[in-house]
PDB file of N, CA, C and O in Angstrom:
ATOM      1  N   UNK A   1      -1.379   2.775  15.606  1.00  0.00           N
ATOM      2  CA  UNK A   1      -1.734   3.949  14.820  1.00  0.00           C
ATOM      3  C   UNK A   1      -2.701   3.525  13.730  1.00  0.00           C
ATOM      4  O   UNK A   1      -2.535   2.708  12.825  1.00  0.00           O
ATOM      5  N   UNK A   2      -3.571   4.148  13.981  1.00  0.00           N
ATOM      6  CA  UNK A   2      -5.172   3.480  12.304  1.00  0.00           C
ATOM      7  C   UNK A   2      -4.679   4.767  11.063  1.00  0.00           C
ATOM      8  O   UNK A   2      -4.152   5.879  11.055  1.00  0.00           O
ATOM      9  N   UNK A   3      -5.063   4.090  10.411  1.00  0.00           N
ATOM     10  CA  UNK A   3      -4.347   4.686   8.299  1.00  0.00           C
ATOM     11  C   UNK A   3      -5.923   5.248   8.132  1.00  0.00           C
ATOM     12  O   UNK A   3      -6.375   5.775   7.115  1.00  0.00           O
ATOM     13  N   UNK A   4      -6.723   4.976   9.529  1.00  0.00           N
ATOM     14  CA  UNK A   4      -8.470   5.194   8.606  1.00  0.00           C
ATOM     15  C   UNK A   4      -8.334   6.678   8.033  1.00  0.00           C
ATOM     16  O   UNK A   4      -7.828   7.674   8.551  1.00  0.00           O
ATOM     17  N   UNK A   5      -8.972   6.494   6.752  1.00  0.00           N
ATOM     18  CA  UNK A   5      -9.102   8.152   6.178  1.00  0.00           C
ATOM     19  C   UNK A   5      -7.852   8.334   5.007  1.00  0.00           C
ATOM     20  O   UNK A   5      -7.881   8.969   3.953  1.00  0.00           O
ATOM     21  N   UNK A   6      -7.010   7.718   5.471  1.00  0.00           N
ATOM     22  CA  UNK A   6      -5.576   7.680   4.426  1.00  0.00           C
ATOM     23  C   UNK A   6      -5.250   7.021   3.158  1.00  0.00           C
ATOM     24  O   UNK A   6      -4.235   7.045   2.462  1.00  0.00           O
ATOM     25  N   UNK A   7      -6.458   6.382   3.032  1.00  0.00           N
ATOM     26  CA  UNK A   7      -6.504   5.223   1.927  1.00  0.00           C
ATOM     27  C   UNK A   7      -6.176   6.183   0.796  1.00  0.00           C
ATOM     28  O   UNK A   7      -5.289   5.655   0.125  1.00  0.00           O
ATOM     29  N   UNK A   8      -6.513   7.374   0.295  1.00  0.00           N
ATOM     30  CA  UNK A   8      -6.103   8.372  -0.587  1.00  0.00           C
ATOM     31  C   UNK A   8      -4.915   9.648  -0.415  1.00  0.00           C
ATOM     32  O   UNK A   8      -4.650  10.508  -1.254  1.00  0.00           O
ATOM     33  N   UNK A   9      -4.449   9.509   0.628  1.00  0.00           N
ATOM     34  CA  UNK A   9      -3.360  10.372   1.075  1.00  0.00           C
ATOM     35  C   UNK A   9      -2.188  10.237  -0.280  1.00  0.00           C
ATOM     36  O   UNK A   9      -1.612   9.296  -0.827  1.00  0.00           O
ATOM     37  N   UNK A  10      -2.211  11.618  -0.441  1.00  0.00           N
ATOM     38  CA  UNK A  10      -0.869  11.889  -1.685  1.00  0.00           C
ATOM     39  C   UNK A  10       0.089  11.825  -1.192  1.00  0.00           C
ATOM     40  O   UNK A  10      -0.122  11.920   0.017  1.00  0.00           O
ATOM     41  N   UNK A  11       1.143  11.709  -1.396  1.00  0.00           N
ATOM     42  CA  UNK A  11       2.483  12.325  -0.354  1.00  0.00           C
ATOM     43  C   UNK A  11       3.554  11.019  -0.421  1.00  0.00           C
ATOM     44  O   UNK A  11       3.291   9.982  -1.032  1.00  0.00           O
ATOM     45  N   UNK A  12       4.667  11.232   0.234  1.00  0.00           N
ATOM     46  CA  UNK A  12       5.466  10.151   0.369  1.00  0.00           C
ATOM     47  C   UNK A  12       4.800   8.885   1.056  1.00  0.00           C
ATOM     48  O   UNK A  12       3.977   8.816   1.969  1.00  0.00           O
ATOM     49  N   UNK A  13       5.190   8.287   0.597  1.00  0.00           N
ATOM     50  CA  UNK A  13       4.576   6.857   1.278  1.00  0.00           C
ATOM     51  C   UNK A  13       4.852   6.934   2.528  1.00  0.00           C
ATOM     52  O   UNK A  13       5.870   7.428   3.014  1.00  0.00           O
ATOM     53  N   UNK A  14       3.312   6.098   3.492  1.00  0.00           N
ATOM     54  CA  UNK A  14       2.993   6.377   4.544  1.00  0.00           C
ATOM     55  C   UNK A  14       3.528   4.920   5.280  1.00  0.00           C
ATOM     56  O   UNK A  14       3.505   4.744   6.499  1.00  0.00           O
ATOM     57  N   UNK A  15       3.980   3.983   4.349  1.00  0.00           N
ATOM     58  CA  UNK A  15       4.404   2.791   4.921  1.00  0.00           C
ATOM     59  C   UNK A  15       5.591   2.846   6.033  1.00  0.00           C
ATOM     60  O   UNK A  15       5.489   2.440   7.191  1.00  0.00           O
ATOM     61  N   UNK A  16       6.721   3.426   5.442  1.00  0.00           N
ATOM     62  CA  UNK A  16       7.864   3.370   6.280  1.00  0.00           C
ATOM     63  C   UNK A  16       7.226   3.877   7.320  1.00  0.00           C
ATOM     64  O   UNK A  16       6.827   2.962   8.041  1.00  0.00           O
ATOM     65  N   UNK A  17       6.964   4.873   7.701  1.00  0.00           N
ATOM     66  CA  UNK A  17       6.720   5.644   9.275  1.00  0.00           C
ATOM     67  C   UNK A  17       5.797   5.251   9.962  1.00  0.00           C
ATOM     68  O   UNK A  17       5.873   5.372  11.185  1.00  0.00           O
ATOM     69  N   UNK A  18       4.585   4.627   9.307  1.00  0.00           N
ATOM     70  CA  UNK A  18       3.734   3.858   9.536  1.00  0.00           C
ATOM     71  C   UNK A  18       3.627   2.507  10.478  1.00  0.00           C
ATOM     72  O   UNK A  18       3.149   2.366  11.604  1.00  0.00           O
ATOM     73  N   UNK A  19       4.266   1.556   9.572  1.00  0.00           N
ATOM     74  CA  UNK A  19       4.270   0.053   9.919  1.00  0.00           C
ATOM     75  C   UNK A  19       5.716   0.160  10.173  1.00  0.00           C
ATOM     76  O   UNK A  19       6.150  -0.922  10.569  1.00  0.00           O
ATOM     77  N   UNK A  20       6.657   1.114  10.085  1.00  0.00           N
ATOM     78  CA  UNK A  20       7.749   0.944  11.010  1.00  0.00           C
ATOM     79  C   UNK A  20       9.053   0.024   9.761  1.00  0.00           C
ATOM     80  O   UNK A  20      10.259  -0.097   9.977  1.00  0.00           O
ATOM     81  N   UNK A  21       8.239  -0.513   8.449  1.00  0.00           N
ATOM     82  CA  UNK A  21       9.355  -0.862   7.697  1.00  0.00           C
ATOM     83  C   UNK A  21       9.898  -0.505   6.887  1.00  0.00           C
ATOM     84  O   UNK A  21       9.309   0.414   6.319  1.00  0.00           O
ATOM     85  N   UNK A  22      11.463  -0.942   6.173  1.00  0.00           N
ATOM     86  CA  UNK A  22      12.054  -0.150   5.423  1.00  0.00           C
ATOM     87  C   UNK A  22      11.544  -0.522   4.108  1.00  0.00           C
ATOM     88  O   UNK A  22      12.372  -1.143   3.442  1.00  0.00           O
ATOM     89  N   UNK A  23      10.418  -0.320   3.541  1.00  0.00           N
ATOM     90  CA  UNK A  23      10.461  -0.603   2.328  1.00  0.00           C
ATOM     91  C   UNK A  23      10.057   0.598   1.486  1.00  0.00           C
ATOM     92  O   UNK A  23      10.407   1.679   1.959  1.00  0.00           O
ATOM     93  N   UNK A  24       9.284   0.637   0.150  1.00  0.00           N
ATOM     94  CA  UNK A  24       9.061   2.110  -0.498  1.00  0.00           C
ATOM     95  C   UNK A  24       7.757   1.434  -0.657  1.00  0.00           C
ATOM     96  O   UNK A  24       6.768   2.146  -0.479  1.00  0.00           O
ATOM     97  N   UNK A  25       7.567   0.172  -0.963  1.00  0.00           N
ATOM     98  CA  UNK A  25       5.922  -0.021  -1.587  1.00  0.00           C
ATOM     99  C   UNK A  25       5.186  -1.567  -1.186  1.00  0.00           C
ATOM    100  O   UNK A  25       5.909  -2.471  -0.767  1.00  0.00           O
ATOM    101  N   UNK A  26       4.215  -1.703  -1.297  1.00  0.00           N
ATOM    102  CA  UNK A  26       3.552  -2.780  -1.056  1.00  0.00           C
ATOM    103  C   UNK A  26       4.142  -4.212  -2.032  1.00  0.00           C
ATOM    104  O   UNK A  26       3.811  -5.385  -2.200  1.00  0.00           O
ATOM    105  N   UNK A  27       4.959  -3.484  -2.403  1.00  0.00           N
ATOM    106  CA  UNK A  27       5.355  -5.117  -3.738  1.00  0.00           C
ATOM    107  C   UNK A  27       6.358  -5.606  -2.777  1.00  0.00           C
ATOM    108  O   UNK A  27       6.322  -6.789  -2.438  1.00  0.00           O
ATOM    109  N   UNK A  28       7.183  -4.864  -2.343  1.00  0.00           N
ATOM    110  CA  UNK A  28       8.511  -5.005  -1.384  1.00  0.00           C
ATOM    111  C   UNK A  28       8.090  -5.918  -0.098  1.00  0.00           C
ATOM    112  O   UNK A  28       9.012  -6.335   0.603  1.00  0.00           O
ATOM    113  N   UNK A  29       6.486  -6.316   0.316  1.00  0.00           N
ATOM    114  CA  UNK A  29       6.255  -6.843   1.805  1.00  0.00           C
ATOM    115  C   UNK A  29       6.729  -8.284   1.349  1.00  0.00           C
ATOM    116  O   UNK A  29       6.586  -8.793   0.237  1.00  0.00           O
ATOM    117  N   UNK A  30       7.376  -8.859   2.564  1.00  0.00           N
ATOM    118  CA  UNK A  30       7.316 -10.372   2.775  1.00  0.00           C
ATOM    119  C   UNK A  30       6.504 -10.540   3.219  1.00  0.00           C
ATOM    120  O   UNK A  30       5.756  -9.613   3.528  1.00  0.00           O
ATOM    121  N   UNK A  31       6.156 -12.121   3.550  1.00  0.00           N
ATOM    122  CA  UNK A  31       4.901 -12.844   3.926  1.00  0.00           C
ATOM    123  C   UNK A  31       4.964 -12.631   5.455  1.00  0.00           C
ATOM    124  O   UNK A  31       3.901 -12.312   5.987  1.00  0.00           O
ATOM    125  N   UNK A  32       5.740 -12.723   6.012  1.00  0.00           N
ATOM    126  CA  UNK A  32       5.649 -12.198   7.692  1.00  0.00           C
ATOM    127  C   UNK A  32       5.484 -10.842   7.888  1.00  0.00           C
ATOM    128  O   UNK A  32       4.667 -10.533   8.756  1.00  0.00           O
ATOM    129  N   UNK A  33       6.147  -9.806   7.203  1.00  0.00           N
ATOM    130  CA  UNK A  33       5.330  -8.626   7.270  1.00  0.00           C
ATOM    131  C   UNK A  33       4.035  -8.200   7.052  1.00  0.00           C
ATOM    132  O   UNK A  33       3.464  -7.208   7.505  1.00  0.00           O
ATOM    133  N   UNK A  34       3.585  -9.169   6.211  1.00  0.00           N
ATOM    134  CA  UNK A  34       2.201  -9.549   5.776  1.00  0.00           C
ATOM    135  C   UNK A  34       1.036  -9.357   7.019  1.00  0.00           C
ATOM    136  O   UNK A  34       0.053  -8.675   7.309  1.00  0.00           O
ATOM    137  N   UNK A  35       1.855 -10.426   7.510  1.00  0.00           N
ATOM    138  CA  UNK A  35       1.126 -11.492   8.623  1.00  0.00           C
ATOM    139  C   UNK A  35       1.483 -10.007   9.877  1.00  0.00           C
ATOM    140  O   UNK A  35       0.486  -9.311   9.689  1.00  0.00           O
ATOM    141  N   UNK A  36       2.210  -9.382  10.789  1.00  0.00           N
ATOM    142  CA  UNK A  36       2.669  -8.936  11.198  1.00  0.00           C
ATOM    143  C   UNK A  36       1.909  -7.273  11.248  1.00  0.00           C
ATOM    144  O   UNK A  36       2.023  -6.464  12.169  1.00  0.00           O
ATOM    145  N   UNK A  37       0.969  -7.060   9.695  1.00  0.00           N
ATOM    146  CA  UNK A  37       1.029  -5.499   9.793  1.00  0.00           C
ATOM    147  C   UNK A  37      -0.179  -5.943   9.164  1.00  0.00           C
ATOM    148  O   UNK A  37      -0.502  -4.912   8.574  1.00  0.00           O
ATOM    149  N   UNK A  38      -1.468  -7.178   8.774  1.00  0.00           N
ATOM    150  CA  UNK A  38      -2.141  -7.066   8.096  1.00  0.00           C
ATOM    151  C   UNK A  38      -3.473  -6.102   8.609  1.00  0.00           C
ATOM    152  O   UNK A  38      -4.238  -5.688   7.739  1.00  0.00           O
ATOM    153  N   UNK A  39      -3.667  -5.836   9.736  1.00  0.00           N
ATOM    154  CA  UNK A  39      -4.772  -5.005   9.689  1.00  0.00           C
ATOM    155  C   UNK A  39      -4.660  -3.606   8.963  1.00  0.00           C
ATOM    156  O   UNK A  39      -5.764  -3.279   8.527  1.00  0.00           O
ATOM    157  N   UNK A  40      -3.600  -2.611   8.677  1.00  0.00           N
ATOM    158  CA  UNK A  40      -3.086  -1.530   8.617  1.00  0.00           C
ATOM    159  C   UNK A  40      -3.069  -1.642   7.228  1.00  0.00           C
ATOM    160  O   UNK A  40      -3.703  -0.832   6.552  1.00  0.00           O
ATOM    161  N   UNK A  41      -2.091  -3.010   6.446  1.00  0.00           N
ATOM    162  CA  UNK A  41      -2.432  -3.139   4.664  1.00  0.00           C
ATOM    163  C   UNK A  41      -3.543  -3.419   4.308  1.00  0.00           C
ATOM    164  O   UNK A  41      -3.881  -3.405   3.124  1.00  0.00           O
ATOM    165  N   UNK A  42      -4.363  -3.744   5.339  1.00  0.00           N
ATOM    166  CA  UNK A  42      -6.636  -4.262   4.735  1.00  0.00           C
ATOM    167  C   UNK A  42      -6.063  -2.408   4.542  1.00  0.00           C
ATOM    168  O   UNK A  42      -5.499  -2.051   3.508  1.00  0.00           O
ATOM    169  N   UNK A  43      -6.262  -1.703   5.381  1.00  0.00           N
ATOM    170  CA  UNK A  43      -6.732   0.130   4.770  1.00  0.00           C
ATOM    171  C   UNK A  43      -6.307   0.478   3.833  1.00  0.00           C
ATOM    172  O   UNK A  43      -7.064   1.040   3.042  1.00  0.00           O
ATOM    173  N   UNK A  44      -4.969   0.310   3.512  1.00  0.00           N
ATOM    174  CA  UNK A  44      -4.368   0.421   2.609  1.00  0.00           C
ATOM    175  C   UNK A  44      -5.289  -0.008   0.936  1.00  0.00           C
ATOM    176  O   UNK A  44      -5.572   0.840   0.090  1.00  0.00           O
ATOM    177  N   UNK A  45      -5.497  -0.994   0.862  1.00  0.00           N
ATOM    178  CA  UNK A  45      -6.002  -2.240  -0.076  1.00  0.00           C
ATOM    179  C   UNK A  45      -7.380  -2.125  -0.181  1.00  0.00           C
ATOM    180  O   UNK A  45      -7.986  -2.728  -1.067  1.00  0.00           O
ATOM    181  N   UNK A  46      -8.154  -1.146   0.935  1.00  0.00           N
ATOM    182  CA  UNK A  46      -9.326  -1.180   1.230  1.00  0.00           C
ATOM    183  C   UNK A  46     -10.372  -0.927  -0.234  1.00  0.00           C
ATOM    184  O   UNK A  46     -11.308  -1.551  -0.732  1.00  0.00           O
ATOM    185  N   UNK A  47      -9.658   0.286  -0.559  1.00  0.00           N
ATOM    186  CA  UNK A  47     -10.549   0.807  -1.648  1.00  0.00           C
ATOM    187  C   UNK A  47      -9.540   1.266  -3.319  1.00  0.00           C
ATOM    188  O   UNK A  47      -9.062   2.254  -3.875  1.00  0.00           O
ATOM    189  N   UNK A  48      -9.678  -0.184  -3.512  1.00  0.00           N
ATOM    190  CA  UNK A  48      -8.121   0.347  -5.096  1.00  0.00           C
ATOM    191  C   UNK A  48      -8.060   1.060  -5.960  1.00  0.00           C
ATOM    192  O   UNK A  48      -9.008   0.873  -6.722  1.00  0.00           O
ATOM    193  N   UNK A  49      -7.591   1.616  -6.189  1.00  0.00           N
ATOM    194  CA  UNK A  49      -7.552   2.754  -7.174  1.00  0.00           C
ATOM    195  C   UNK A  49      -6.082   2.301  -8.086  1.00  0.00           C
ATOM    196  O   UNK A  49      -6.033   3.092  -9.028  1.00  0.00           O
ATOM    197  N   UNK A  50      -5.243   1.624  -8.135  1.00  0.00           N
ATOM    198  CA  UNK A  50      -4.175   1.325  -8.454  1.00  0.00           C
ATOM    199  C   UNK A  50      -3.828  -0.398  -8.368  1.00  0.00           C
ATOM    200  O   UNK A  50      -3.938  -1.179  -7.423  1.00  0.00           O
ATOM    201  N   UNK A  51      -3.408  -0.584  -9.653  1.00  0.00           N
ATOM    202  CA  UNK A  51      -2.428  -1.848  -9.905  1.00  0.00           C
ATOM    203  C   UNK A  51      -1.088  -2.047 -10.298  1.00  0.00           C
ATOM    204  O   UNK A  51      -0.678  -1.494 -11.318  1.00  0.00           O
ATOM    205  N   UNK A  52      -0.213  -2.905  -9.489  1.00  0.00           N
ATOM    206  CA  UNK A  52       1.350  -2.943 -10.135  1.00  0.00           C
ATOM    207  C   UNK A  52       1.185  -3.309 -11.064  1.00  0.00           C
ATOM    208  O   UNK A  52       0.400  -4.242 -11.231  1.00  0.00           O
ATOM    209  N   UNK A  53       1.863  -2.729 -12.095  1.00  0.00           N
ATOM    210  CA  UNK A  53       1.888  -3.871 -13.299  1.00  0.00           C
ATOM    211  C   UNK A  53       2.788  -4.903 -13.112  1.00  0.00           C
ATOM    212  O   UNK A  53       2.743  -5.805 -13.948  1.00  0.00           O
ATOM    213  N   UNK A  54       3.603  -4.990 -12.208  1.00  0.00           N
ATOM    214  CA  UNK A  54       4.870  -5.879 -12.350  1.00  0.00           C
ATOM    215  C   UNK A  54       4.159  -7.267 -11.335  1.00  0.00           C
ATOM    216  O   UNK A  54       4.156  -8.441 -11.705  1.00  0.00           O
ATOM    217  N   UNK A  55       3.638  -6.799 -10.116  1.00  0.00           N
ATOM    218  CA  UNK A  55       3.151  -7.771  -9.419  1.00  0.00           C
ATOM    219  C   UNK A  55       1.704  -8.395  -9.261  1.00  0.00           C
ATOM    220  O   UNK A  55       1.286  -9.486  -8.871  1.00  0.00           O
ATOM    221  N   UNK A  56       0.995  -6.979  -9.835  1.00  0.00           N
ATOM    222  CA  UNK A  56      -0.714  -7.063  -9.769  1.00  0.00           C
ATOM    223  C   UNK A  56      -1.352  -7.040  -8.088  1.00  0.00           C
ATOM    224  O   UNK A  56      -2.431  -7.568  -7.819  1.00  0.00           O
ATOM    225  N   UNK A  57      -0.769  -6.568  -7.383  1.00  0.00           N
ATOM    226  CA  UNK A  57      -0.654  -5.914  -6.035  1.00  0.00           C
ATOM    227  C   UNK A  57      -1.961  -4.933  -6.225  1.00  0.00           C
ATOM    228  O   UNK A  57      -2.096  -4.756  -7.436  1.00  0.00           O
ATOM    229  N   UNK A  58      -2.908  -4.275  -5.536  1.00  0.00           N
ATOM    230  CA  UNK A  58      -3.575  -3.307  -5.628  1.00  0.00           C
ATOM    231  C   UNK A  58      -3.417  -2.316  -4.377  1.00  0.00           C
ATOM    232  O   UNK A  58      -3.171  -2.794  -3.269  1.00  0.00           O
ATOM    233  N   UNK A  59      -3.558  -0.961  -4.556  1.00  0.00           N
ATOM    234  CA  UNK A  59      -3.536   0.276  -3.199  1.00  0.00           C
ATOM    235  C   UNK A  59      -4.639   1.136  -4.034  1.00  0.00           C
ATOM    236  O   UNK A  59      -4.992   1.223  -5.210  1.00  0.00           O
ATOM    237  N   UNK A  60      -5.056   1.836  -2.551  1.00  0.00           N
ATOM    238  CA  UNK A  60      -5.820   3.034  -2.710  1.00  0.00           C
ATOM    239  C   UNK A  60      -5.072   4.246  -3.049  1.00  0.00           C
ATOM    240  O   UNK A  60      -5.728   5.280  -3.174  1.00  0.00           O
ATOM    241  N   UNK A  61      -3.705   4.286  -3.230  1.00  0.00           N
ATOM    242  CA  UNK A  61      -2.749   5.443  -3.745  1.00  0.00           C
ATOM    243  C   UNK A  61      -1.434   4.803  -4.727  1.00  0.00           C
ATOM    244  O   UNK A  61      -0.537   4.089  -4.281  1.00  0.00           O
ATOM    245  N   UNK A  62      -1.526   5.103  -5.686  1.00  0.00           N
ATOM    246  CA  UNK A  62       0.147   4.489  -6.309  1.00  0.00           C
ATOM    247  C   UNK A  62       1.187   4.499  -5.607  1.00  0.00           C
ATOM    248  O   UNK A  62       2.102   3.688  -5.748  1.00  0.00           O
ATOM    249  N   UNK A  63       1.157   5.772  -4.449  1.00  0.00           N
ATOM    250  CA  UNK A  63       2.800   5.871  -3.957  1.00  0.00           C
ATOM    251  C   UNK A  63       3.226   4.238  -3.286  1.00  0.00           C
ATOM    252  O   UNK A  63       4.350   3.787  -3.064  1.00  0.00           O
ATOM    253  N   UNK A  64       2.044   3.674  -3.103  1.00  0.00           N
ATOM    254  CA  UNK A  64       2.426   2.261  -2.521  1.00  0.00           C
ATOM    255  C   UNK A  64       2.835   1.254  -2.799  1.00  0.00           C
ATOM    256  O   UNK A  64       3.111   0.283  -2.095  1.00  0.00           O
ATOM    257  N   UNK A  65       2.950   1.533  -4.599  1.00  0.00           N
ATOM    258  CA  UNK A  65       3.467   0.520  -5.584  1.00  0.00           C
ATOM    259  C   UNK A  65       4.378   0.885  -5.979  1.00  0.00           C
ATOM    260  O   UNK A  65       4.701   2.049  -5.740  1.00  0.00           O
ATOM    261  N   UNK A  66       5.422  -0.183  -6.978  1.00  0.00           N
ATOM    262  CA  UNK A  66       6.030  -0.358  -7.690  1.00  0.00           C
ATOM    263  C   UNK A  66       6.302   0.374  -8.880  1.00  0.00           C
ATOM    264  O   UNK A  66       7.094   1.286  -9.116  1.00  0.00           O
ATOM    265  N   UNK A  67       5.195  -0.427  -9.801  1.00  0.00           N
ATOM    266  CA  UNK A  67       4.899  -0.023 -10.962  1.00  0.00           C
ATOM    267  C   UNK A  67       3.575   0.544 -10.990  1.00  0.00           C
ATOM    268  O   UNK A  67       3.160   0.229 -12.105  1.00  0.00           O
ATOM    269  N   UNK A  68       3.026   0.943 -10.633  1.00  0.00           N
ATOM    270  CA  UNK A  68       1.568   1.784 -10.129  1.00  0.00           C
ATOM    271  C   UNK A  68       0.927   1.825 -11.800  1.00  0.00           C
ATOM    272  O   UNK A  68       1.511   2.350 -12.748  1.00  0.00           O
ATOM    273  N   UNK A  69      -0.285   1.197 -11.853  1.00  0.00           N
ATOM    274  CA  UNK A  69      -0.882   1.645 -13.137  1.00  0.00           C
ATOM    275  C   UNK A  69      -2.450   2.044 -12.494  1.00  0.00           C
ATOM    276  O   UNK A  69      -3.053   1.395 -11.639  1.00  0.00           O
ATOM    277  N   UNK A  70      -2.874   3.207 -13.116  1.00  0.00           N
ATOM    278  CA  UNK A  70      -4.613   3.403 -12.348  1.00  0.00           C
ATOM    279  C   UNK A  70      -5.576   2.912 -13.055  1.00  0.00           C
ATOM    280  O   UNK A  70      -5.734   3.096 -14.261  1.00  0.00           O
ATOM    281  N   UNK A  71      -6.477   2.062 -12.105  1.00  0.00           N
ATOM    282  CA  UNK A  71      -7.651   1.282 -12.637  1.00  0.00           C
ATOM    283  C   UNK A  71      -8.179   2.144 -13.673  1.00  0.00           C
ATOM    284  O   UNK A  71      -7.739   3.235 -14.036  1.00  0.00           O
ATOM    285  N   UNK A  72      -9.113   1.550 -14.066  1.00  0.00           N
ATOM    286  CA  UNK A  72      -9.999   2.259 -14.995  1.00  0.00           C
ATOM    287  C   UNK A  72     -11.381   2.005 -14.283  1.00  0.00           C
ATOM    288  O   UNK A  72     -11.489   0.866 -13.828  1.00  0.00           O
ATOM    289  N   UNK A  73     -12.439   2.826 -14.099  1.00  0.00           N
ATOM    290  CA  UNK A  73     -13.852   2.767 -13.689  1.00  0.00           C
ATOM    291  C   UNK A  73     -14.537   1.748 -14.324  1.00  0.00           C
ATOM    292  O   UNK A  73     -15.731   1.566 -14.088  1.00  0.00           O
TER     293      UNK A  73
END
């Protein structure tokens, strides 16, 4: 399934149903899920709009973080 186009999708996080895991956000991946789902988190990551503050993780939507803080231009 391609995320192309979704990099800004509002809504509940697209991870669980997505990549099939139980987590809520991109801070939550292990390194084999990493490895396992990385073409699908490049879309994700593609274009950032958002930083964890807790991990410094970046997404193109907060729902994918943690602590979600939005870049500044």
């Amino acid at each position: 399934m391609s995320l192309e186009g979704t990099v800004r999708w509002r809504g509940p996080s697209i991870l669980a149903t997505t990549m099939k895991l139980k987590i809520k956000s991109l801070c939550g991946l292990k390194k084999s899920a990493i490895k396992e789902h990385f073409e699908e988190i490049q879309l994700l990551v593609a274009h950032p709009r958002f930083v964890c503050g807790k991990c410094a993780r970046v997404a193109g939507c907060g729902s994918h973080l943690c602590k979600a803080r939005k870049l500044s231009a």
